[in-house]
C-alpha positions, 0 to 999 in steps of 0.5 A: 500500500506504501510503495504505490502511493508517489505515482497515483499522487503524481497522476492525481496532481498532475491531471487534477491541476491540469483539469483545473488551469487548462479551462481556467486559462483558456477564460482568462485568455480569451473573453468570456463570450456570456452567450456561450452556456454550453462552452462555459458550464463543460469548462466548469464541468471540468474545473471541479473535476479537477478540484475533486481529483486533486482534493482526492488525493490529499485526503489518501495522502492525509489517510496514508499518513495516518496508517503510517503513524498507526503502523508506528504507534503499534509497534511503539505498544508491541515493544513496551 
């Protein structure tokens, strides 16, 4: 479970913040058009896909830490 987690972490990151700035960009970039619903709500659609990869994986990294420390704390007691 320990040894996969630098590649998901990477992939999550990676294609997360790139699920959030590409469309992100391409509004700064280039003037919003308000008549153009359907451009807009797909390029929110894919913001807050990214939003969620990236806030996924934080948790794992948040929860991996937490066995890691459960892990060490078990042997702490199996020692004493």
């Amino acid at each position: 479970m320990f040894k996969d987690r630098m590649p998901i972490w990477v992939l999550e990151y990676i294609f997360g913040g790139g699920l959030v700035i590409m469309p992100l960009a391409s509004r700064v970039l280039c003037p919003p058009a308000w008549t153009d619903a359907h451009k807009w709500a797909t390029q929110l659609f894919v913001v807050s896909l990214g939003v969620v990869l990236i806030s996924c994986a934080s948790s794992m990294r948040q929860r991996l830490l937490l066995a890691r420390r459960i892990d060490r704390l078990a042997k702490q007691i199996g020692d004493g």
